[in-house]
C-alpha positions, 0 to 999 in steps of 0.5 A: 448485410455488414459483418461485425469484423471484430477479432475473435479469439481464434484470430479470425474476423467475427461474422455476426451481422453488425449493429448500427455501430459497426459491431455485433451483439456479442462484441459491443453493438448493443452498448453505448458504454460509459458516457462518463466517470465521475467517481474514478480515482485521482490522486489525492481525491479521497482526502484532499478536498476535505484538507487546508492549502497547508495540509495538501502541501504537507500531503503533497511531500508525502513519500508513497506507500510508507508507514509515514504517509498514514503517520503524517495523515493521522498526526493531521487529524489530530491536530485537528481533533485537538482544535476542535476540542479546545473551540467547542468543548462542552458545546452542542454540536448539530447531529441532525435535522429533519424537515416533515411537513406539519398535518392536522388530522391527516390534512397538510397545514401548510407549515413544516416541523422541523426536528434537530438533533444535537449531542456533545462530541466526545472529542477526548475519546476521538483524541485517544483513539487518534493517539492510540493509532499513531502508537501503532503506526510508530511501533510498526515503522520502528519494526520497518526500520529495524529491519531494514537495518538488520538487511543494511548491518549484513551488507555492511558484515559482508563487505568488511568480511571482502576487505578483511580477505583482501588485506590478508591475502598475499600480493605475491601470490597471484595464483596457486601453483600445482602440486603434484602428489605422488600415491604408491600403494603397495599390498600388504599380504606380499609384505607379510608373505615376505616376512615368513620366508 
């Protein structure tokens, strides 16, 4: 009988009897594993396949992990929100539609009814909601950058602070010279005694 041969945590080759696969119950005999991913993550994927050729491009200049990047996103959008509204303003625009096949006493007919639902989307509160987070993404890379400035004013401070020590430092003196300093202690109560006598 063939040995799993896994490597267990103690660092010694497993002894469980091995599946069809070459491996025991506990360390993957039974799993065939995924055949494949179709929902994994790639770059761009969540937003690109709804996105214009010139929107990607515009995304693909995009700096990551910035305030920026959902700024440009969110300026998109309601560039969109915009088109959107001055093409369709009062229109119907369909929400939904149904399909049920079409009875008569319980018994099918044959035919189907189809329902639709539409409504007018309001696309002046979409554009406000829009402009409100862009208000909100301007004001936090606003804080962003001011303390980055705060951290780049006191690089800035420290280095004048450096240039200013050395102006004023003498070229002469290269390094301090010792000095030596004499302490004489003498008791006092032998200078009082003295003066009695």
């Amino acid at each position: 009988m063939a040995h799993c041969g896994a490597k267990t945590r103690s660092g010694k080759p497993c002894a469980g009897a091995a599946m069809k696969n070459g491996r025991c119950r506990m360390h993957g005999g039974r799993s065939t594993g995924p055949v494949g991913h179709k929902n994994h993550v790639t770059p761009g994927s969540i937003y690109s396949k709804y996105m214009t050729p010139e929107e990607q491009a515009e995304a693909a200049a995009l700096e990551l992990g910035s305030v920026d990047e959902e700024l440009r996103l969110t300026r998109i959008r309601l560039a969109r929100a915009l088109k959107q509204e001055q093409e369709r303003a009062d229109t119907l625009e369909l929400e939904s539609k149904k399909v049920e096949p079409d009875a008569v006493d319980g018994v099918p007919t044959g035919s189907s009814k189809i329902t639709t639902t539409s409504k007018v989307r309001d696309y002046a509160a979409l554009i406000d909601r829009l402009t409100g987070r862009i208000e909100s993404l301007e004001k936090t890379r606003a804080e962003l950058m001011r303390a980055a400035g705060r951290e780049l004013d006191d690089d800035i401070k420290r280095l004048e602070i450096e240039k200013r020590r050395k102006e004023l430092a003498d070229p002469s003196d290269e390094a301090p010279t010792p000095v030596q300093i004499v302490v004489e202690v003498k008791d006092a109560r032998k200078r009082s005694d003295d003066a009695e006598s």
